[in-house]
N, C-alpha and C positions, 0 to 999 in steps of 0.2 A: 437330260437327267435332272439336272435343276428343278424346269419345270416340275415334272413326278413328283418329284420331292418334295414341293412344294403344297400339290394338292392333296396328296398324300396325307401331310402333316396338319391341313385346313379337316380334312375329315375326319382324324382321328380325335384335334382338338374340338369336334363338333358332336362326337363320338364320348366326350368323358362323362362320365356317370352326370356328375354336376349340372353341366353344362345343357346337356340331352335332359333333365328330371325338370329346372330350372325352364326350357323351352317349352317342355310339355304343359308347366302349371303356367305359363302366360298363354299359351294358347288355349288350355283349356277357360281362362278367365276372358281370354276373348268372345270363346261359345256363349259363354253366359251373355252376352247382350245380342245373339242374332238365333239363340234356339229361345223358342218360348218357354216357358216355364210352366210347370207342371207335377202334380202327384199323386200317387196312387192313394188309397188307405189301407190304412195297416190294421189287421184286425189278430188276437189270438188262435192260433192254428190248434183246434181238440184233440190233434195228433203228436204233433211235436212240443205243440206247449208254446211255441216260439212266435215274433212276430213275424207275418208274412205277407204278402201285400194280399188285397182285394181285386179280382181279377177284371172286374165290372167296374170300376169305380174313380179309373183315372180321371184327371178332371184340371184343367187350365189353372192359372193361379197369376197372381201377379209377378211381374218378371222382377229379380231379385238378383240383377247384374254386380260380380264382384267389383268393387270397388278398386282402387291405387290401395287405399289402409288396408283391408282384407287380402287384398293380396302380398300386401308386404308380411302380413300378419300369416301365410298360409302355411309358409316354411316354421316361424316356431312353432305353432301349434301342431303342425306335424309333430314335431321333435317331440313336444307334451305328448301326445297322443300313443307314440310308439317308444316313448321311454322307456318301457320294462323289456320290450325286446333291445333296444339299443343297450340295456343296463345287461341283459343278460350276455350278449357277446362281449363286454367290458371284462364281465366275472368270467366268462368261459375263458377267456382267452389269458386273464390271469392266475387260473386255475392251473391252464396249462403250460404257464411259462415256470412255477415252480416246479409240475412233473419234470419239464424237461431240462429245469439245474440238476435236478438227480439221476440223468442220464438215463431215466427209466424210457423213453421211447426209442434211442439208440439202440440201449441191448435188446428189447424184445423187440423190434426189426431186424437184428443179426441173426435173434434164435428164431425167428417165422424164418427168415430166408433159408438157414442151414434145414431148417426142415423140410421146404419146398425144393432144396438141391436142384437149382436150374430148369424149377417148372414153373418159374415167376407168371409166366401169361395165366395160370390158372387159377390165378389171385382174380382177376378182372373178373368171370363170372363169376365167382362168391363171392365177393364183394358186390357187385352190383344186386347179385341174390338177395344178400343179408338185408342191403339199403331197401331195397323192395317190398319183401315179404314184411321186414316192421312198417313200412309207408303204407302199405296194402292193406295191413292188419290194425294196427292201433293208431295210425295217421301219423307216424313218423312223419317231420318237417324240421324246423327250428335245430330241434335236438341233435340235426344230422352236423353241425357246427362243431361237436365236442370230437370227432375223429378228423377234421380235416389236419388239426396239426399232424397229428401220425402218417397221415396219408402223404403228407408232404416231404417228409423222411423217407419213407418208403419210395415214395416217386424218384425222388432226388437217386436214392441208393439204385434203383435200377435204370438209371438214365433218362428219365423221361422228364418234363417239366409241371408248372403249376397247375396247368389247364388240366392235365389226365388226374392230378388230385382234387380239382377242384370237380372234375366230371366225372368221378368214380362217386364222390361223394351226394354232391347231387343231383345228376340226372339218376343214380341210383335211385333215388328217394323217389324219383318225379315217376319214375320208370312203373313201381308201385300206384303210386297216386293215381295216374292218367286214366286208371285201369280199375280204381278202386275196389278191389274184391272184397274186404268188408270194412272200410274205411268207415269210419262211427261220421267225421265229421263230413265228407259230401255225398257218397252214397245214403250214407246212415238217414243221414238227414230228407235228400230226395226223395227216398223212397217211402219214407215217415210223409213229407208231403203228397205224395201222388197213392200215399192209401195199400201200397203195395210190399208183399210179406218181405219181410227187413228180410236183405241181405239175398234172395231170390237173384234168379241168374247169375249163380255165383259160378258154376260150372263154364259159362260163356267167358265171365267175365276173366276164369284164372286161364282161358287158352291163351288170351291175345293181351294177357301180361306178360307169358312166357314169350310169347312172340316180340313183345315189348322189349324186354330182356337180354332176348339173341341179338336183335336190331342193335342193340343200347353198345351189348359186347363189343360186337364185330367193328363200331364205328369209332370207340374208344383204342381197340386195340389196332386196328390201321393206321391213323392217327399217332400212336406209342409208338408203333414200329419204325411209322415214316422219319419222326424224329430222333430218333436211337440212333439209326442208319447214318442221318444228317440233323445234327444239331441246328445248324442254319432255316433248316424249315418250321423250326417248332413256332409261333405265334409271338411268344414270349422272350425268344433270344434277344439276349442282351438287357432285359427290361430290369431286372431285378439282380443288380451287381453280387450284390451277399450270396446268391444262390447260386450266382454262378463259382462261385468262391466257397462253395461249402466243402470240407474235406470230408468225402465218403469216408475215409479210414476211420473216422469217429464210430462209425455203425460197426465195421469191421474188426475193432478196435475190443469195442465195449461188451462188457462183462455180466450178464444176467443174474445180480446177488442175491443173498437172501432178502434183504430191504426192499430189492426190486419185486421180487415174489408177494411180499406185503403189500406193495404196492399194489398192484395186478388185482390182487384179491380187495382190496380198497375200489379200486376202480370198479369191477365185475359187484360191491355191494352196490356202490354208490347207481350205477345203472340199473339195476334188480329196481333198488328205492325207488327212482323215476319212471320208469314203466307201471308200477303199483301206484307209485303216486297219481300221477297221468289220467290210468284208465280207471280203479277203484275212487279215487277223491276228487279227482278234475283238477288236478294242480296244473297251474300255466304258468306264466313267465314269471315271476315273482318267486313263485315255490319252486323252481325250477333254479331260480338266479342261486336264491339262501344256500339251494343243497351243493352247487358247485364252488358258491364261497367255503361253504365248510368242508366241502373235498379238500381243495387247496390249501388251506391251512393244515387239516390231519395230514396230507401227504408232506408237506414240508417238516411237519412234527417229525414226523415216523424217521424221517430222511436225516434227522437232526440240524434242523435250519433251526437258526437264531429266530424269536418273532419277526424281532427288526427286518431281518433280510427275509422271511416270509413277503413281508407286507410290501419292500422293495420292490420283489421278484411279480410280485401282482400288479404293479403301477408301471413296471418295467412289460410287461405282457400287453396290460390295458393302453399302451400308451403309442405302441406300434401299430391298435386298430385304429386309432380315433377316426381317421380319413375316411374307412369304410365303413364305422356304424354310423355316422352322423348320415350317411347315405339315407340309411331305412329311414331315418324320420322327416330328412326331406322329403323323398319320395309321397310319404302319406298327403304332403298339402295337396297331392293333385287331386285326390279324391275327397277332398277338403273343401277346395274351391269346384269341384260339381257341385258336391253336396248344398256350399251355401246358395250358388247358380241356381240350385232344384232343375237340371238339367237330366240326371239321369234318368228318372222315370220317363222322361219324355222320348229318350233316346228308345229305351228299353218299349214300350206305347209302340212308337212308329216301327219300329224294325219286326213288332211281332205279328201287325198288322198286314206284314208286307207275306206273310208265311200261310194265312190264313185260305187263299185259295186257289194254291198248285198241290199238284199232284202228292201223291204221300212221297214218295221215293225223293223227289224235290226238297220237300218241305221239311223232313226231319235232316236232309241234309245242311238244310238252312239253319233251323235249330244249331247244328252242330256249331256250323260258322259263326253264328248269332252269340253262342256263348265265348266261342275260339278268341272274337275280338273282344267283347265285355270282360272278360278272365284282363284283358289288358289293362283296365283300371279297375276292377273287384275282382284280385285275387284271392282273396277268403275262398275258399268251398261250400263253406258256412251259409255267410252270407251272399253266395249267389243262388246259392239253391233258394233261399226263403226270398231272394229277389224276384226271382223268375221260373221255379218252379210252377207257383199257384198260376202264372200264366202259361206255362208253354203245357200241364196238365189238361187247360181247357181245351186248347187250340189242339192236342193230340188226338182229344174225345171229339173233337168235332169233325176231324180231317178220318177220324177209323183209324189211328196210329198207337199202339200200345203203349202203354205208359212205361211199360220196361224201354221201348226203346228212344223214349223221350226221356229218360232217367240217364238211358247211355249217351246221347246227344247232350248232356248237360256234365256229364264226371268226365268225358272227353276233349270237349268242349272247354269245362274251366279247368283242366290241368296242364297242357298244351304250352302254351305260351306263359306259363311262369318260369320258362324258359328263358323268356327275353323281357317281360316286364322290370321295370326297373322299380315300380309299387308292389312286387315281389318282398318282403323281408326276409326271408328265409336266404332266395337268392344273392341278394345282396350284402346279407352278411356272412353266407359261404364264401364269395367273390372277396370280402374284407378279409377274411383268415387267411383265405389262400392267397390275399396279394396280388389278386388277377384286377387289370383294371376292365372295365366293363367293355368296351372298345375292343379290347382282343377279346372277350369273351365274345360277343356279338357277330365278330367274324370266323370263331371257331363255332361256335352251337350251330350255325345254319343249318349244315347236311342234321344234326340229330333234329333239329324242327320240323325239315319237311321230309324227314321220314316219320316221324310222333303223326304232323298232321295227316299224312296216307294212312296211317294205322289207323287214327280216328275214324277217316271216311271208311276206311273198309268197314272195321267194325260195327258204325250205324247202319253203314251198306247193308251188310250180311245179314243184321241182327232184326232190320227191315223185311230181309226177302223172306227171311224164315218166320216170320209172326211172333220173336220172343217173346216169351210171356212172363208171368200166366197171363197175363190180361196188358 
């Protein structure tokens, strides 16, 4: 038993966010001195506007191996780099540590539950619903941060632990994404590269979200059940002392005021704004951070907080993430030290090379995979699409392969494993709210990964045998 114990504990600590992000950017500065160097050109795209590589034009370069300085240098300039999102979970999460001195997530978990009267499971599909259809629709990510604290009340109140809050919350979101039905930022975008009417194939695209969906449900709510049944089984037992220590009677307890109702309706503005902001002005993390610092202070006004203990209650909130934002900005050195390596093009070069002349049914399945693993260090949608669109466009046109399903082979492909990337931001700062350390996330997401990845293949599958179109 010792033994177990032992190995156990050697892979869990091999397993910590850190630890594993930290492994990955020496290894990756190792690549830099045994892959050659190399890069595409980058030229402006008439369609999107955007930079996007040069599909003909890759081309050797001098090798550009990071260094000892550069790599000690990769982790802060991560940190620079991804500041505005690490600043935004800082504010979110201090935002929501005044809501929740005013007791306003308590009572409105008492009054959803009394209204659900014992149909708690039927939260799981509208919730995963909701996460979705906004992920699907306006590229809901980031934002999915501002519900996890709720969700974790809620969790708590009906027995279940951090992982079903944290997997309600985001695989909700990814659930959407994978599937992009008219995601502006990786459909939007691919389909602006590959020339193809925005947002087409949208009717394929909403079957095998819904399928997405049901999958997503059933695997969350097995999982809730299992540990309801048995606390001992849940991932998390024992991890998080406080939580196990939480007094449900608080939820049960607590009283839905009128103050609360202000509140409510504070909240429901304050999202209104960000959704408008978002989609009409392009506001991102910055504009995003401002308006949840200024929630949190009107909600503490309204509530009757002294400034002083407003601003307490913020540093008190910000101060319990720190361990899980600083995550996101490590994480970015690894695609820091490619970048300076100039490795990735080369990666991206070979592996599409290798796609060029097998069969179609083969080859867009390879696409899929080709993106499934690149999605591991360029999780942007963004910028995978303007990475490897203008190539895997060509190789579609030359193999008789439709561009719709070389579009799906790519919003498939890089949604997939933000699951388990740890150059995820999103991921990782759900995983920081919710308290999950990455390690039991890792061994809890499996089953929903390689069900996401059979979804994928089918879908390229399918989307292959029937010729999607138009073209």
């Amino acid at each position: 038993m010792e033994i177990q114990a032992k190995k156990k504990n050697k892979w869990e600590n091999i397993l910590n966010a850190y630890v594993l992000v930290c492994g990955i950017i020496i290894f990756s500065a190792l690549m830099t001195y045994f892959v050659p160097a190399g890069v595409f050109d980058r030229v402006v795209s008439p369609t999107t506007h955007k930079k996007v590589i040069a599909p003909e034009s890759f081309h050797l370069v001098e090798n550009t191996p990071v260094t000892f300085t550069k790599l000690m240098s990769s982790v802060p300039r991560g940190l620079e780099e991804a500041g505005s999102i690490i600043f935004l979970v800082f504010i979110i999460c201090g935002a929501f540590e005044v809501l929740n001195k005013t007791n306003f997530t308590t009572s409105f978990i008492n009054v959803a539950l009394k209204k659900f009267g014992g149909r708690e499971k039927l939260l799981f599909p509208v919730i995963v619903a909701v996460f979705s259809f906004f992920s699907a629709t306006w590229g809901m990510a980031e934002e999915v941060i501002i519900f996890v604290p709720i969700l974790l009340i809620l969790c708590k109140k009906l027995g279940y632990d951090e992982l079903v809050a944290a997997g309600l919350a985001y695989c909700g979101i990814r659930a959407g994404h994978i599937n992009g039905m008219m995601n502006p930022f990786n459909v939007g975008v691919a389909q602006n590269i590959a020339e193809l009417p925005i947002y087409s194939g949208l009717w394929y695209r909403s079957i095998w979200c819904v399928i997405t969906m049901i999958v997503t449900t059933i695997i969350l709510v097995r999982y809730a059940t299992k540990i309801k049944k048995d606390p001992t089984q849940s991932y998390m037992y024992g991890v998080n002392e406080d939580w196990e220590t939480f007094d449900v009677s608080e939820v049960d307890n607590a009283e839905f005021n009128n103050k609360h109702k202000i509140l409510g309706l504070l909240m429901i503005a304050t999202f209104t704004i960000l959704i408008i902001g978002v989609i009409k002005f392009g506001w991102w993390f910055n504009e995003m951070s401002g308006l949840f610092l200024v929630f949190g202070i009107i909600a503490g006004l309204i509530y009757g907080f002294q400034v002083s203990t407003i601003a307490d209650y913020f540093i008190l909130g910000a101060k319990g993430i720190v361990g899980g934002a600083l995550i996101v900005g490590v994480a970015r050195g690894i695609v820091i030290v490619l970048q300076d390596g100039q490795i990735i093009d080369p990666i991206i070069f070979y592996a599409t090379n290798l796609l060029k002349d097998t069969p179609k049914l083969i080859a867009v399945n390879g696409m899929y995979v080709f993106q499934w693993l690149l999605n591991i260090i360029i999780p942007s949608g963004t910028a995978q699409a303007a990475t490897t669109m203008p190539i895997m466009v060509p190789i579609s046109d030359l193999l008789g392969i439709n561009r719709q399903v070389a579009v799906l082979a790519f919003h498939y492909g890089d949604g997939v494993t933000n699951l388990i990337t740890p150059a995820c931001g999103p991921l990782m700062a759900c995983l920081a709210v919710a308290r999950v350390p990455f390690n039991k996330w890792m061994k809890w997401v499996v089953p929903m990964l390689i069900a996401w990845t059979l979804i994928g293949f089918a879908a390229v599958t399918v989307g292959q045998l029937i010729n999607l179109g138009p073209f």
